[in-house]
PQR file of N, CA, C, O and H, with PARSE charges and radii, in Angstrom:
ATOM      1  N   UNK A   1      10.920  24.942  16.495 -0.4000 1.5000
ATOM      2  CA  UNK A   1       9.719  25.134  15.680 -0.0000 2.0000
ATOM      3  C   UNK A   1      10.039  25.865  14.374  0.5500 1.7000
ATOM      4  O   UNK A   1       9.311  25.525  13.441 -0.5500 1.4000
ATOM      5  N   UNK A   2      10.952  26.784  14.097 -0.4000 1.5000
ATOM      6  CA  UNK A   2      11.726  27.659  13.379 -0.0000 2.0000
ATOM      7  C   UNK A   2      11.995  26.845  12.308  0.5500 1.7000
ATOM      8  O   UNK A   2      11.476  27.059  11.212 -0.5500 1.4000
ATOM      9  H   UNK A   2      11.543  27.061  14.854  0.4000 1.0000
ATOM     10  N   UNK A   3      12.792  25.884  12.518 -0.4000 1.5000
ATOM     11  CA  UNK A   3      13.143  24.814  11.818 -0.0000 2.0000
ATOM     12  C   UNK A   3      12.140  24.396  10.748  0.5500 1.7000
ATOM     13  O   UNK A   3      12.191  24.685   9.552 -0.5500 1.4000
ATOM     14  H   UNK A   3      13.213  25.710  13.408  0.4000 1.0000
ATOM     15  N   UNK A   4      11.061  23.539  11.488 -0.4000 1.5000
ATOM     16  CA  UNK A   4       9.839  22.691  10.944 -0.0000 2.0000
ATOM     17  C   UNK A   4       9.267  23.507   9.782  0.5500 1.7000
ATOM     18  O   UNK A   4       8.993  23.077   8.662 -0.5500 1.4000
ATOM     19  H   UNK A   4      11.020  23.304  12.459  0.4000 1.0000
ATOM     20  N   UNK A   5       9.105  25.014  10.333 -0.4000 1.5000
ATOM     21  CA  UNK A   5       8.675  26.125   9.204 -0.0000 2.0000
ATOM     22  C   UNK A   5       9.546  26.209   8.003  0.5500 1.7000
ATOM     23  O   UNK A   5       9.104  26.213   6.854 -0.5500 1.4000
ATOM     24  H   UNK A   5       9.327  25.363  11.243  0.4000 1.0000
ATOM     25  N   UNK A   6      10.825  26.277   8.327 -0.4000 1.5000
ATOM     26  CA  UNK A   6      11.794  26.014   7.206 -0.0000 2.0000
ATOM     27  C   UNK A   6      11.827  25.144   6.569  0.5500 1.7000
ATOM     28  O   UNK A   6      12.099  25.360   5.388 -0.5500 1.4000
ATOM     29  H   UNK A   6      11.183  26.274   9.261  0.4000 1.0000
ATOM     30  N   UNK A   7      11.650  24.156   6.866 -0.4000 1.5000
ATOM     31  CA  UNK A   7      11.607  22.776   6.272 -0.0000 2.0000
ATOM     32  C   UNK A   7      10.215  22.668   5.362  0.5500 1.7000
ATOM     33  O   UNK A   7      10.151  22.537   4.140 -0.5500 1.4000
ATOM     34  H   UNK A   7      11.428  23.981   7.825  0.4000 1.0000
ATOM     35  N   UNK A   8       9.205  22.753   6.243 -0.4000 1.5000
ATOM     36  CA  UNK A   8       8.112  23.028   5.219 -0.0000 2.0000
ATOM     37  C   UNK A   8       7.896  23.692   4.374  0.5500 1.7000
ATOM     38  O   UNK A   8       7.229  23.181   3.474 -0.5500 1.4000
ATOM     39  H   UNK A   8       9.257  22.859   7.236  0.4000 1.0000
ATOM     40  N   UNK A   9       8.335  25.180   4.198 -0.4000 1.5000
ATOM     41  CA  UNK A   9       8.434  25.622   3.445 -0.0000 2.0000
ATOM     42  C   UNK A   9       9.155  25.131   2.256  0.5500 1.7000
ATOM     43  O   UNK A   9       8.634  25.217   1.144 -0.5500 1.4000
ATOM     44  H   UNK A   9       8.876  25.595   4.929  0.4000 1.0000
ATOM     45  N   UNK A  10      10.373  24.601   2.437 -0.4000 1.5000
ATOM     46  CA  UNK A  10      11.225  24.123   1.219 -0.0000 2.0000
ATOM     47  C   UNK A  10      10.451  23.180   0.596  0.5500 1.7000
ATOM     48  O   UNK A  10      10.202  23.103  -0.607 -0.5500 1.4000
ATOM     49  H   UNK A  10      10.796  24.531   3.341  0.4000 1.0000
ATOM     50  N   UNK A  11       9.984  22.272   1.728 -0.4000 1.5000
ATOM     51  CA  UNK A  11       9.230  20.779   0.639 -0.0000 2.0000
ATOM     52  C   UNK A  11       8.010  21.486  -0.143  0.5500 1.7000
ATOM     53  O   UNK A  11       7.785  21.120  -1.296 -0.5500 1.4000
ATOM     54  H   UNK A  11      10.186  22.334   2.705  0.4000 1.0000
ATOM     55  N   UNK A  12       7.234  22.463   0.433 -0.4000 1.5000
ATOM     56  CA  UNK A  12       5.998  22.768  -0.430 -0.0000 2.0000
ATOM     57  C   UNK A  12       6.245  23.343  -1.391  0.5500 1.7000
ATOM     58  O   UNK A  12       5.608  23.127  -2.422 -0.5500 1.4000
ATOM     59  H   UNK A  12       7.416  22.760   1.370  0.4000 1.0000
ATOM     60  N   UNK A  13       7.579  24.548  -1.312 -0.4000 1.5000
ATOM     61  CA  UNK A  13       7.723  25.392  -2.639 -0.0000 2.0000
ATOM     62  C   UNK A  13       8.150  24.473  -4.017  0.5500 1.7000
ATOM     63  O   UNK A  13       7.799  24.663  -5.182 -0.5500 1.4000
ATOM     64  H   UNK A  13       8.096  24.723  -0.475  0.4000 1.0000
ATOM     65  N   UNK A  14       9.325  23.061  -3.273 -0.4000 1.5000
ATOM     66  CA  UNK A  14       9.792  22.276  -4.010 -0.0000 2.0000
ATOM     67  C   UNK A  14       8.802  21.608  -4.667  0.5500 1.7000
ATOM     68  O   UNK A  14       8.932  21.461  -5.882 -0.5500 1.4000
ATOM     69  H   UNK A  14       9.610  22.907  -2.326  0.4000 1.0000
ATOM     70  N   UNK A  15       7.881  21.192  -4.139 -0.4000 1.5000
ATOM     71  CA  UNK A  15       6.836  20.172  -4.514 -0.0000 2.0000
ATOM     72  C   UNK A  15       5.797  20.650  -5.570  0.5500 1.7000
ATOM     73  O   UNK A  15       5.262  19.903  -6.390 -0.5500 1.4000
ATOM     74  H   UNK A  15       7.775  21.312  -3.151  0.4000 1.0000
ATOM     75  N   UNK A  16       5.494  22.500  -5.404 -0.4000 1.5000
ATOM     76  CA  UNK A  16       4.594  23.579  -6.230 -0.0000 2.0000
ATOM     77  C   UNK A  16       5.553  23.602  -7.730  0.5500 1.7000
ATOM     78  O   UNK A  16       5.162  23.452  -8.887 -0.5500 1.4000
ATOM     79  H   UNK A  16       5.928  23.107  -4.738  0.4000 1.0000
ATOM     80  N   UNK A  17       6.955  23.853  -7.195 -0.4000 1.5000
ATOM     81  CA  UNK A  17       7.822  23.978  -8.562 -0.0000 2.0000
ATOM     82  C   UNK A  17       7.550  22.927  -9.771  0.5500 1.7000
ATOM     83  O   UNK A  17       7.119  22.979 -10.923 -0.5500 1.4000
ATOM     84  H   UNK A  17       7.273  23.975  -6.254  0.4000 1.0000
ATOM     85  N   UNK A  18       8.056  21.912  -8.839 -0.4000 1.5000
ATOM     86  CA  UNK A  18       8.087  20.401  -9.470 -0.0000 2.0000
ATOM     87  C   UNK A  18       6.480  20.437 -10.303  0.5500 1.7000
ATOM     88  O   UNK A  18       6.389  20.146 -11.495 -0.5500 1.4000
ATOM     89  H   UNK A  18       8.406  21.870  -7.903  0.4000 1.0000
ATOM     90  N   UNK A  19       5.444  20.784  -9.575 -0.4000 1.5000
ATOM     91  CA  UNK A  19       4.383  20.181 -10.082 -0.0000 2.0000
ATOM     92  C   UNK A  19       4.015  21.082 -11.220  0.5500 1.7000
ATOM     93  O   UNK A  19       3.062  20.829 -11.956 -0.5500 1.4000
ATOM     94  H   UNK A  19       5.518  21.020  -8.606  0.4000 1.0000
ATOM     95  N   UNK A  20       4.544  21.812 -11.317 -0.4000 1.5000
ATOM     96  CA  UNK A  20       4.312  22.828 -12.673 -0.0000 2.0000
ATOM     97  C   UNK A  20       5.209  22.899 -13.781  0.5500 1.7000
ATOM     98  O   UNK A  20       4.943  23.197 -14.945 -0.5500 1.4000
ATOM     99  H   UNK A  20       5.318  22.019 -10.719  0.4000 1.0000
ATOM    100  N   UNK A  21       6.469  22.542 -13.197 -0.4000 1.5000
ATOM    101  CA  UNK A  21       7.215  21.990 -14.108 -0.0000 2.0000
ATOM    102  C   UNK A  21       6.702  20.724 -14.833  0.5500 1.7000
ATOM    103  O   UNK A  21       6.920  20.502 -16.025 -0.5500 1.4000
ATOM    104  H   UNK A  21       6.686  22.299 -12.251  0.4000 1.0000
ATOM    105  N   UNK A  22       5.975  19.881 -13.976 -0.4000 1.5000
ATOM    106  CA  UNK A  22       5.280  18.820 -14.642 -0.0000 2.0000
ATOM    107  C   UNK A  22       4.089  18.973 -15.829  0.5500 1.7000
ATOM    108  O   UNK A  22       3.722  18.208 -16.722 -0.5500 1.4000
ATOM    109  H   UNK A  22       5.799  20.061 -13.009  0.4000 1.0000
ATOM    110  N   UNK A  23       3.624  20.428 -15.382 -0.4000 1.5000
ATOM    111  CA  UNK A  23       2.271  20.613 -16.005 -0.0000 2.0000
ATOM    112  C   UNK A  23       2.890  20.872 -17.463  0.5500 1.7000
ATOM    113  O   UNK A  23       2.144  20.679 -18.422 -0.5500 1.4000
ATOM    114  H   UNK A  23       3.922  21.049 -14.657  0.4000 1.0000
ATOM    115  N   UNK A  24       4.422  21.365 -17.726 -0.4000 1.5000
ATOM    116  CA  UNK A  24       4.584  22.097 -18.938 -0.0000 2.0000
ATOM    117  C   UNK A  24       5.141  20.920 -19.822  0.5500 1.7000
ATOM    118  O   UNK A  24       5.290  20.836 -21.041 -0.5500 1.4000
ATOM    119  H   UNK A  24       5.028  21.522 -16.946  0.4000 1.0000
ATOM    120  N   UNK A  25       5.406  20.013 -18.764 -0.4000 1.5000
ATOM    121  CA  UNK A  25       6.345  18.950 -19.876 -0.0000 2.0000
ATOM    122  C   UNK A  25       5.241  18.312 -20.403  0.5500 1.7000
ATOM    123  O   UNK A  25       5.364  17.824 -21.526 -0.5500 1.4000
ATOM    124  H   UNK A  25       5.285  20.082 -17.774  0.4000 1.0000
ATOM    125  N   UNK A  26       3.830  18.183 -19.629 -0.4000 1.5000
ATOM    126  CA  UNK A  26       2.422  17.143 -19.935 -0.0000 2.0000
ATOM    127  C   UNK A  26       2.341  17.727 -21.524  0.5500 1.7000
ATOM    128  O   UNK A  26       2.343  16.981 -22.503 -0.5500 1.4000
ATOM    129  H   UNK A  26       3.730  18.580 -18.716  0.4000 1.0000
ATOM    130  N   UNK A  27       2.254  19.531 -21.609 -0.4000 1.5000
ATOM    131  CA  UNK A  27       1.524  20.241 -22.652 -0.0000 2.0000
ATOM    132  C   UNK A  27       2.200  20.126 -23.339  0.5500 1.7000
ATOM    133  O   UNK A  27       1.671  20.166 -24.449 -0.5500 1.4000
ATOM    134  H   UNK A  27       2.252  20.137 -20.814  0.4000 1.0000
ATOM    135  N   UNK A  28       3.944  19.880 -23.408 -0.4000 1.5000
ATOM    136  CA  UNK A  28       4.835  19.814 -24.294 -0.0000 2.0000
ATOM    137  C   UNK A  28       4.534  18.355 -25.327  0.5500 1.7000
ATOM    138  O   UNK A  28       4.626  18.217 -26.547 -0.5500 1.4000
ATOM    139  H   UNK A  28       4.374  19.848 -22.506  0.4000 1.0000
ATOM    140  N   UNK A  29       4.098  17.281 -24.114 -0.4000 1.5000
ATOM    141  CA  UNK A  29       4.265  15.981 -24.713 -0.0000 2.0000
ATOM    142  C   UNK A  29       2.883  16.099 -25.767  0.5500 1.7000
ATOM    143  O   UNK A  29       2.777  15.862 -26.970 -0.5500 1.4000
ATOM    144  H   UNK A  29       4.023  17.393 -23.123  0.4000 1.0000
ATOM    145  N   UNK A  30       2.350  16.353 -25.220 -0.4000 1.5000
ATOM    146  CA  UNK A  30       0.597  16.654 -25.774 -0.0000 2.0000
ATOM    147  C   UNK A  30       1.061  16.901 -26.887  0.5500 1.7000
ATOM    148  O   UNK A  30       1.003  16.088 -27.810 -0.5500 1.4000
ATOM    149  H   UNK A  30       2.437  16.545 -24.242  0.4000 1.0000
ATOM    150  N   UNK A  31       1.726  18.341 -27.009 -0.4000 1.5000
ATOM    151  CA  UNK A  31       1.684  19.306 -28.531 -0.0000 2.0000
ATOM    152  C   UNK A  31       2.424  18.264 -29.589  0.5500 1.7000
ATOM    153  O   UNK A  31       1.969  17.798 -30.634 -0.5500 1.4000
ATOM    154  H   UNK A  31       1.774  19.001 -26.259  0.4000 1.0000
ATOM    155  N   UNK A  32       3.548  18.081 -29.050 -0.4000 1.5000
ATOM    156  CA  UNK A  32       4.181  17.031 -29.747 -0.0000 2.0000
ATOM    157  C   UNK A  32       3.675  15.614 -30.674  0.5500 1.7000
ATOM    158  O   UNK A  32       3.832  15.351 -31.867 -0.5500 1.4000
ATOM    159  H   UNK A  32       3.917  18.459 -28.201  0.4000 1.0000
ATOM    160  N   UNK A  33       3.113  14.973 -29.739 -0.4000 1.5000
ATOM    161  CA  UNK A  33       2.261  13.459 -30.023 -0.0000 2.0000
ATOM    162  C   UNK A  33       0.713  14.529 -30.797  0.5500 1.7000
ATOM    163  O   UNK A  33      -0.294  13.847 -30.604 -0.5500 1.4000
ATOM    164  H   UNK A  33       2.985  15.186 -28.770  0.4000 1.0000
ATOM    165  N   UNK A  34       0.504  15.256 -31.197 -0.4000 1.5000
ATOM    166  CA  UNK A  34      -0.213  15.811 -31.803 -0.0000 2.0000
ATOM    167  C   UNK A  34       0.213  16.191 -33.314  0.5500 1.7000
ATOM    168  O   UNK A  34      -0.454  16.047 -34.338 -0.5500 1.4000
ATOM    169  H   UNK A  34       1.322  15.810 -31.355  0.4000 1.0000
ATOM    170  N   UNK A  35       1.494  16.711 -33.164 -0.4000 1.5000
ATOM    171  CA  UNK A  35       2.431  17.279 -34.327 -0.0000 2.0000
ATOM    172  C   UNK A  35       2.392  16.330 -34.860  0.5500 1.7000
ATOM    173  O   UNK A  35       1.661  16.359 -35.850 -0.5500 1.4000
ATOM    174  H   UNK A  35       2.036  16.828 -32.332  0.4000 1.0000
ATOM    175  N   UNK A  36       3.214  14.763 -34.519 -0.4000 1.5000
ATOM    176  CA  UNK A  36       3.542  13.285 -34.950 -0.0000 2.0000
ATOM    177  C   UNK A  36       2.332  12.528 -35.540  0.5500 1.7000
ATOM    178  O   UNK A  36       2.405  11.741 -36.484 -0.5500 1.4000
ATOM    179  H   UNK A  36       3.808  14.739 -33.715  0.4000 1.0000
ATOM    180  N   UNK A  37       1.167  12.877 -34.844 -0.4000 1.5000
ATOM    181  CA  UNK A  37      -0.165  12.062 -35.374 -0.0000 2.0000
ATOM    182  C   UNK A  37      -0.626  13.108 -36.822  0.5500 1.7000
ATOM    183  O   UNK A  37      -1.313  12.635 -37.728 -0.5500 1.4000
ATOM    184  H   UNK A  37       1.108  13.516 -34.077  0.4000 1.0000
ATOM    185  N   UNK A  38      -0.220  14.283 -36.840 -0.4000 1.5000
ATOM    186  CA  UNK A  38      -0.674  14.952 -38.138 -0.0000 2.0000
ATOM    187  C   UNK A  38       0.443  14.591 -39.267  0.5500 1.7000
ATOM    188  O   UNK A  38       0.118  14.484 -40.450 -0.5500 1.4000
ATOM    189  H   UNK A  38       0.338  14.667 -36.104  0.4000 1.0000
ATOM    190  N   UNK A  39       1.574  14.440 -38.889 -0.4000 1.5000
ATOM    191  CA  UNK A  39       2.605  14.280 -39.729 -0.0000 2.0000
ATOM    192  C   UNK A  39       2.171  12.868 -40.256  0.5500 1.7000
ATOM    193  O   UNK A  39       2.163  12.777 -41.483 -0.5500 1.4000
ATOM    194  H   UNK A  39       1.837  14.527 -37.928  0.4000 1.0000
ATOM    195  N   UNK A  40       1.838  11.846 -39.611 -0.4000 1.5000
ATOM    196  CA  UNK A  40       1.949  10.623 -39.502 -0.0000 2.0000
ATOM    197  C   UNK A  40       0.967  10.519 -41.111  0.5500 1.7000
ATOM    198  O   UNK A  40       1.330  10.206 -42.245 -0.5500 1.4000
ATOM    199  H   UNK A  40       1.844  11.920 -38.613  0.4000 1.0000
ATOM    200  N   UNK A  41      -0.724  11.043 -40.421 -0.4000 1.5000
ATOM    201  CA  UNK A  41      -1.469  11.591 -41.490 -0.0000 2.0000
ATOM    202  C   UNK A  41      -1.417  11.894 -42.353  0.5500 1.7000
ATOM    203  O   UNK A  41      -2.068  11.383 -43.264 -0.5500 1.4000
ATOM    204  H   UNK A  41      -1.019  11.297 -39.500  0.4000 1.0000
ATOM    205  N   UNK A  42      -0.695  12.786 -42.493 -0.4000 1.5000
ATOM    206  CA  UNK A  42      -0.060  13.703 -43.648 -0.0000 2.0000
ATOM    207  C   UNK A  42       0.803  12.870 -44.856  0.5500 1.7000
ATOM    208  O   UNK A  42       0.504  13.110 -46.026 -0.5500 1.4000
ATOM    209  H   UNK A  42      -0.166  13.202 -41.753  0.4000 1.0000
ATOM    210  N   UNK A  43       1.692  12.057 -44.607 -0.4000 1.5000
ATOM    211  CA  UNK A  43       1.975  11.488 -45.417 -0.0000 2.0000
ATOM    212  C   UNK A  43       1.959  10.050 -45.582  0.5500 1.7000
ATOM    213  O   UNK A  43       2.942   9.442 -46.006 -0.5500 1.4000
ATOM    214  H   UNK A  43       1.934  11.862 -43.657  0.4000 1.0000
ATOM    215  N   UNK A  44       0.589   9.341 -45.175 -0.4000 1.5000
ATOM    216  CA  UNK A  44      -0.310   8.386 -44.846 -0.0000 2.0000
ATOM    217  C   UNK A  44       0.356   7.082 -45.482  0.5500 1.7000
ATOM    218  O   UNK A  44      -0.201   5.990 -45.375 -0.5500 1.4000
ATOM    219  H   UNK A  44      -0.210   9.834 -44.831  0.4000 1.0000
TER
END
């Protein structure tokens, strides 16, 4: 049973990491494709 706890634990912490790591690359892409659409603008 020791095990199963271990195991779960790894996949959920892995899976919490991952998914927040995801959240920063979303805001990264966001800021970015934001920067590019003003630039784009900018020199029309």
């Amino acid at each position: 049973m020791e095990t199963i706890k271990k195991e779960y634990l790894l996949l959920f912490n892995t899976i919490t990491d991952l998914t927040e790591t995801l959240g920063r690359i979303q805001q990264e892409l966001q800021a970015v494709q934001r920067e590019a659409e003003e630039l784009f603008l900018r020199e029309g």
